[in-house]
C-alpha positions as CSV (number, residue, x, y, z in Angstrom):
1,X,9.1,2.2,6.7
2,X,5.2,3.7,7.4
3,X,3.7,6.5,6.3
4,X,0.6,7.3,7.6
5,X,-1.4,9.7,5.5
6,X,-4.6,11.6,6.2
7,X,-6.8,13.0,3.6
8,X,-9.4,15.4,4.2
9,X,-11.5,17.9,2.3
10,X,-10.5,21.4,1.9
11,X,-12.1,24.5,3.7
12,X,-15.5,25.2,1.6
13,X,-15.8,22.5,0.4
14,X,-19.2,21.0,1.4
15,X,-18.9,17.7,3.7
16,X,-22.1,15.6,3.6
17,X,-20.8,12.4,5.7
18,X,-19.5,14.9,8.3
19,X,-22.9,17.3,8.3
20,X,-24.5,13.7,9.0
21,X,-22.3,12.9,11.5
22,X,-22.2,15.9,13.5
23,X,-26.3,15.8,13.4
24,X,-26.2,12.2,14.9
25,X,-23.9,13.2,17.9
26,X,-26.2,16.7,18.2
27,X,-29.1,14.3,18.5
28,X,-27.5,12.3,21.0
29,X,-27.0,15.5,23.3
30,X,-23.0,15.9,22.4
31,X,-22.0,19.8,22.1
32,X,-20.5,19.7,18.8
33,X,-20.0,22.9,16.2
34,X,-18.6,20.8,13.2
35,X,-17.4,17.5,11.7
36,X,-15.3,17.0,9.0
37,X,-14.9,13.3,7.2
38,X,-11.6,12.2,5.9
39,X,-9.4,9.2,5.2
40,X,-6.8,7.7,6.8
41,X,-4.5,5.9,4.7
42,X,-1.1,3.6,5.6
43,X,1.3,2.6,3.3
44,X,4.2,0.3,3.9
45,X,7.4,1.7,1.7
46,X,10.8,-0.3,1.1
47,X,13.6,1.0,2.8
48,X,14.8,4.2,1.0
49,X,16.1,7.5,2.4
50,X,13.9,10.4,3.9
51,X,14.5,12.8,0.8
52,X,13.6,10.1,-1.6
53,X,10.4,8.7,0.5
54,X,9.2,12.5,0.9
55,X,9.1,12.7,-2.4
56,X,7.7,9.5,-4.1
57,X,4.8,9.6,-0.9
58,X,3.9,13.7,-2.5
59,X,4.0,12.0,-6.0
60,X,2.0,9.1,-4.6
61,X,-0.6,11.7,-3.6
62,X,-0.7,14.1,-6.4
63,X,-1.0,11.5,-9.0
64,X,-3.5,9.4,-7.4
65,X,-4.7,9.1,-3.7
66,X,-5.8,12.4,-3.4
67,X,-7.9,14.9,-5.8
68,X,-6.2,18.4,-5.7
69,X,-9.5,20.3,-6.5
70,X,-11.2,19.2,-3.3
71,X,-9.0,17.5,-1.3
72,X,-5.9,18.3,0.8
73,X,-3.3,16.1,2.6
74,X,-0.7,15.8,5.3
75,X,1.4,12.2,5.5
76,X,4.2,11.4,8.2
77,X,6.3,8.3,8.7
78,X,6.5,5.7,11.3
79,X,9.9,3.7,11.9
């Protein structure tokens, strides 16, 4: 089983790589209001049951893929 997980940073908090990115496509005449830079990350579980992958995924996340003070995530899983 996959779970796909996307990390991003959370509103207010400032985003340099996506102020930079949006101010590339601006200068390259694209109508853009905002641009926000995350990561995208995929991790390939053994078999276990939805309750018990939910779970160790959150832990996975709160312990150490994402930082709770800046950072916020969603994750869902590919069969």
């Amino acid at each position: 089983m996959k779970v796909l997980i996307d990390v991003t940073l959370k509103e207010g908090i400032m985003d340099p790589q996506g102020n930079a990115v949006k101010d590339g496509l601006i200068k390259l005449g694209y109508d853009v209001n905002n641009v926000r830079i995350g990561k995208h990350i995929e991790i390939e579980l053994k078999d276990l049951e939805i309750n018990k992958a939910e779970k160790l995924v959150k832990e996975m996340c709160e312990k150490f893929l994402v930082n709770p003070v800046i950072e916020t995530y969603t994750f869902r899983f590919e069969v």
